[in-house]
C-alpha positions, 0 to 999 in steps of 0.5 A: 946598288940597293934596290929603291922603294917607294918613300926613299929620298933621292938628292937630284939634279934636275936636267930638263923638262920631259913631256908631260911637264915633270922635270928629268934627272937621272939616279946611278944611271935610271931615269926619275920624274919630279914634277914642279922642278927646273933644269938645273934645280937640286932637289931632295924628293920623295920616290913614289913610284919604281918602275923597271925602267924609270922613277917617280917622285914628289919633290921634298926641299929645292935647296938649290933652286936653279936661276930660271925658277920664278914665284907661281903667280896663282896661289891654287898652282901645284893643287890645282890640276891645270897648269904645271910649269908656272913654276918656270920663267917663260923663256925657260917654259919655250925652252923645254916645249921646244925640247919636248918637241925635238925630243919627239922627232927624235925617239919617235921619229927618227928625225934629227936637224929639223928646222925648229922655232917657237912662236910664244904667246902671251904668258897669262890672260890668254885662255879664251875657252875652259871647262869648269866643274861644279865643288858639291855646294855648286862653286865653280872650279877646276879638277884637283892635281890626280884627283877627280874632285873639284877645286873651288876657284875664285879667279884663274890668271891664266884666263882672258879678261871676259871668261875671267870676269864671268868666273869672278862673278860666278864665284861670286854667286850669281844667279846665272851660275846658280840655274847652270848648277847640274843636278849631279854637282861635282861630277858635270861640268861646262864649257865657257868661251870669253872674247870680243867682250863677253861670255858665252856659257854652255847651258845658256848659249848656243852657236857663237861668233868670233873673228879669227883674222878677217873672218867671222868663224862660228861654232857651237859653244859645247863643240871643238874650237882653239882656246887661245884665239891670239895664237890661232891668229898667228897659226892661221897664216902659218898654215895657209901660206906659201901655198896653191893649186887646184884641189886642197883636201882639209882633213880633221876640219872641225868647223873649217877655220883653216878651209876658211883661208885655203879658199883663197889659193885654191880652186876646191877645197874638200872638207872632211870631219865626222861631227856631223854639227862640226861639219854643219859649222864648216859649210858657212865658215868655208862656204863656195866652192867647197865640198863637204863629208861628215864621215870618219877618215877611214871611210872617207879614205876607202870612197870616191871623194878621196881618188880625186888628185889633191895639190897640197892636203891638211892635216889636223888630228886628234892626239892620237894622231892620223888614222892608219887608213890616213897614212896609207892613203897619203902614201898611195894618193902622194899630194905634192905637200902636207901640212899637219896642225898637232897637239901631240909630238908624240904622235906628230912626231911618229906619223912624220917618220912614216910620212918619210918612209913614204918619200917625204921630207919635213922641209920644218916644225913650228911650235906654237904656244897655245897654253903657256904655264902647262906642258901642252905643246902645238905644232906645226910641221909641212912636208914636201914629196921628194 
């Protein structure tokens, strides 16, 4: 078997799609990752990239597209560095999210035969928050594919009607576009929030209010918050249901949107986030009777709040996952369920072998799509103590 190098040709066919979006195939037995290509593609790509354990490479030609391959519907797809499946059917991008996920629980976790489903979204016009960048003569944009330059963009498919709109008139030119430009262009940027009919623009709004459900949530528009509110309002009662008690324990809270709905089936909840504006959010999102901590999880795990008996306790991390303090608390304090909102299978899927070490079983995985046409996946996952 020859030793490959970067610039070889390899012909492949793809298999499935693996975390991070770059298509799977094997060469005389290495695993090689291909970006923009289908399972079931044969491809002729360029390698890249020749690690001990696995490939890289660029695809060349497709001259057998598989049947589950489709026209992108943006002309910037594959420079822009955004979405990376919108080269797949949307049954195919659920396929390989829910793929990516069992693929987790199983490397990571340990974890085989879990209840899985997949709730979809609407495949474009769904995006209700972005970040755009300043190009050097101050057009709004997104980064380039592996590059820290910017991508004049026009339009962008995958936005909802408002924060398309407000792009479309700042690509235009506006004069509101215009007073935003930082002073470094090109390296700073904004966040821009669209929904209910207008815009919200970092450097000219603040705090804004949006309806998750029944409820007005508000938060700050330079903040956290989900960027697909049609999912949320499919993840809230997801989260928040089939449960009660006395005591809930909401950690990772962001500005509450989920201590906002736990309210009504439990008599206490305890929110706890670090972002001291997050938390100041959290206070009128959840309101009484609630109790409130700015604090790191670390701390709040070692202090007196987190010695009180919680029924049931919610998890939603960052993409790293839950903080070693976090998963030693839970295994001593032993709540009678767990819920965790994820955006990382990796780290959702680590932390659930643990959680079973420590006398848990994951009773199911929801997946939700909160970024169709990207390889970004959420979940769901609730645990009940054996």
């Amino acid at each position: 078997m020859a030793a490959m190098e970067p610039g070889d040709t390899l012909e492949l066919t793809m298999e499935r799609i693996s975390a991070g979006g770059d298509g799977l195939a094997f060469h005389e037995g290495k695993a090689v990752f291909v970006p923009f290509t289908a399972p079931g593609d044969r491809v002729a790509a360029r390698v890249t990239q020749v690690r001990p354990d696995f490939l890289r490479a660029e695809p060349v030609s497709v001259p057998g597209p598989s049947p589950e391959r489709v026209e992108p519907a943006c002309a910037a797809y594959g420079t822009c560095g955004g979405c990376n499946l919108m080269h797949l059917g949307y049954p195919a991008q659920l396929a390989a999210r829910e793929g990516i996920i069992r693929e987790a629980l199983r490397r990571q976790g340990g974890l085989e035969g879990v209840p899985l489903s997949m709730v979809p979204s609407l495949p474009f016009g769904y995006r209700n928050r972005a970040r755009f960048r300043f190009t050097p003569d101050g057009r709004p944009g997104y980064s380039l594919r592996r590059s820290s330059r910017t991508l004049a963009v026009a339009t962008c498919p995958i936005l909802a009607d408002p924060l398309r709109a407000w792009l479309e008139s700042a690509a235009s030119g506006d004069a509101t576009w215009k007073a935003l430009k930082p002073g470094k262009a090109g390296t700073d940027g904004i966040t821009a929030f669209g929904a209910e009919g207008r815009a919200w623009v970092e450097g000219t709004d603040g705090e804004l209010c949006v309806t998750v459900l029944d409820r007005p949530i508000r938060f700050h528009i330079g903040g956290f918050f989900q960027s697909n509110l049609a999912a949320l309002s499919l993840l809230v009662p997801e989260v928040t249901s089939g449960l009660s008690g006395r005591r809930v324990a909401d950690l990772y809270c962001g500005v509450g949107l989920f201590g906002a709905f736990l309210k009504d089936s439990f008599e206490r909840v305890v929110c706890v986030e670090q972002d001291p504006r997050a938390v100041s959010h959290a206070f009128g999102n959840v309101g009484k009777p609630a109790d409130f901590a700015a604090s790191s999880m670390e701390e709040w795990t070692a202090g007196a709040q987190a010695r009180q008996r919680f029924d049931h306790v919610l998890l939603d991390p960052p993409r790293a996952g839950l903080a070693p303090a976090v998963r030693a608390w839970l295994a001593s304090s032993r709540p009678e369920s767990i819920g965790y909102v994820s955006c990382e299978p990796v780290s959702l899927a680590r932390d659930a072998g643990e959680l079973r070490a420590a006398g848990y079983d994951l009773e199911r995985v929801t997946g939700f799509d909160f970024y169709p046409q990207t390889a970004h996946v959420e979940a769901y996952a609730r645990f009940r103590l054996r």
